[in-house]
N, C-alpha and C positions, 0 to 999 in steps of 0.2 A: 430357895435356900442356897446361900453358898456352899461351898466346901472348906472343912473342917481339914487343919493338922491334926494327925493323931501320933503319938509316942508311944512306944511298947508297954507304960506306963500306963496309958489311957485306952489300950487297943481292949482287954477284956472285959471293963468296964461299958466303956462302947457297946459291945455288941450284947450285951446283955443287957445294957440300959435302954436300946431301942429295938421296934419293930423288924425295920427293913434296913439294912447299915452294907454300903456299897463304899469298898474301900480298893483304891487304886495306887500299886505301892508302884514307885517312881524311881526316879535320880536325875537331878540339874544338867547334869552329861548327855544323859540319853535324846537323842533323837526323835525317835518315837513318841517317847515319854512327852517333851515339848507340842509336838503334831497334835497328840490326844489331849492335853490340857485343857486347852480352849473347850475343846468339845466336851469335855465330861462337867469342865463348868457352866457353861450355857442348858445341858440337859438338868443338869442336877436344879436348875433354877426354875424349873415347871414341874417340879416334883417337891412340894413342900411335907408331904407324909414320906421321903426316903431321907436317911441321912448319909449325905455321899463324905468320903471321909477321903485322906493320902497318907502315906505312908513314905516319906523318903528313906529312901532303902540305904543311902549313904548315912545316914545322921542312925538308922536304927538297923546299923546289920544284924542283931541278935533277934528283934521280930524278925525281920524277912528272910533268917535261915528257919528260925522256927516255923515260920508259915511254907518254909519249902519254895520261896519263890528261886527262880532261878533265871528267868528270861523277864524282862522288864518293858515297857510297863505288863502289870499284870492285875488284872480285875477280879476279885471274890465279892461275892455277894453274899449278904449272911440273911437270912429270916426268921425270926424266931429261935436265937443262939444255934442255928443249925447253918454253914453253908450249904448254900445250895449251887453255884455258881464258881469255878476257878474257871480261867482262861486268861492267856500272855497273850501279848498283842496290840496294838492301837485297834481301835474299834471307831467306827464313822460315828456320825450323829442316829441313823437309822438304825443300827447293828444297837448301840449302846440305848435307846429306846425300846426295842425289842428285849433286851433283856431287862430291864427294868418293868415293863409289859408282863413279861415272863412270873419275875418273881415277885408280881402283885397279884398273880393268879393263880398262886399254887395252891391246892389244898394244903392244908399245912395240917388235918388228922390223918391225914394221907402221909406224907412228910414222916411225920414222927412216927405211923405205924410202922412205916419202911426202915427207918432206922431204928426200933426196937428189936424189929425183925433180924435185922445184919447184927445189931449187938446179943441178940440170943444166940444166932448161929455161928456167929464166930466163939462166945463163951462154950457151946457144944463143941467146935472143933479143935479148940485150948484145951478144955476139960477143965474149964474155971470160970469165974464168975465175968462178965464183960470189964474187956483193959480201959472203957470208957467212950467218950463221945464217937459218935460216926460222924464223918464230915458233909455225908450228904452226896459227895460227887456222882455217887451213881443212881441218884434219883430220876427216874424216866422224867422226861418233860422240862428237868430243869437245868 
């Protein structure tokens, strides 16, 4: 499958809409960004159960202040509306394999036990009810 543009418009839609949603926020500037291109498209075309998605970070600054990117390019991977994956950086063919590897084998009641868990303990350590989603980052394994 190719890669998909997405707009801040279409990004929560996206990820709720599918599975496994790997999204690489960019900019035509970047260097980096250019290097890893190729490669995230080539990978993303032997993977027809992931939907690899982009993000130009120029055309949608208000997603990628909201996603917190700040070093470009930068790769999330989402699973089941949970990220499980943040990392900046160009990534090889092998690296970006390996994560997509990754986050085709995570348990994912494992996943969401973990972040039920971080949203109990943080609502104990607030002394209120959970402010919401967990992003996943600190999921062992992934």
């Amino acid at each position: 499958m190719a890669t998909v543009d997405i707009t801040g418009e279409q990004f929560a839609s996206t990820i709720e809409g599918n599975d496994i949603v790997l999204v690489d926020f960019w900019a035509e500037w970047c260097g980096p960004c250019k290097q890893f291109g190729p490669t995230y498209k080539a990978v993303s075309e032997k993977h027809a159960d992931v939907l690899f998605t982009k993000v130009d970070t120029e055309a949608e600054q208000q997603l990628a202040a909201e996603a917190g990117i700040t070093s470009i390019p930068t790769l999330m991977a989402f699973r089941e509306k949970v990220l499980v994956f943040s990392q900046p950086g160009a990534l090889n063919a092998q690296q970006l394999e390996q994560v997509v590897d990754a986050v085709k084998a995570l348990d994912m009641d494992e996943v969401h036990a973990h972040v039920a868990r971080s949203q109990e303990e943080a609502a104990a350590a607030a002394g209120s009810n959970p402010a919401g989603p967990q992003d996943g980052t600190q999921i062992p394994g992934a």
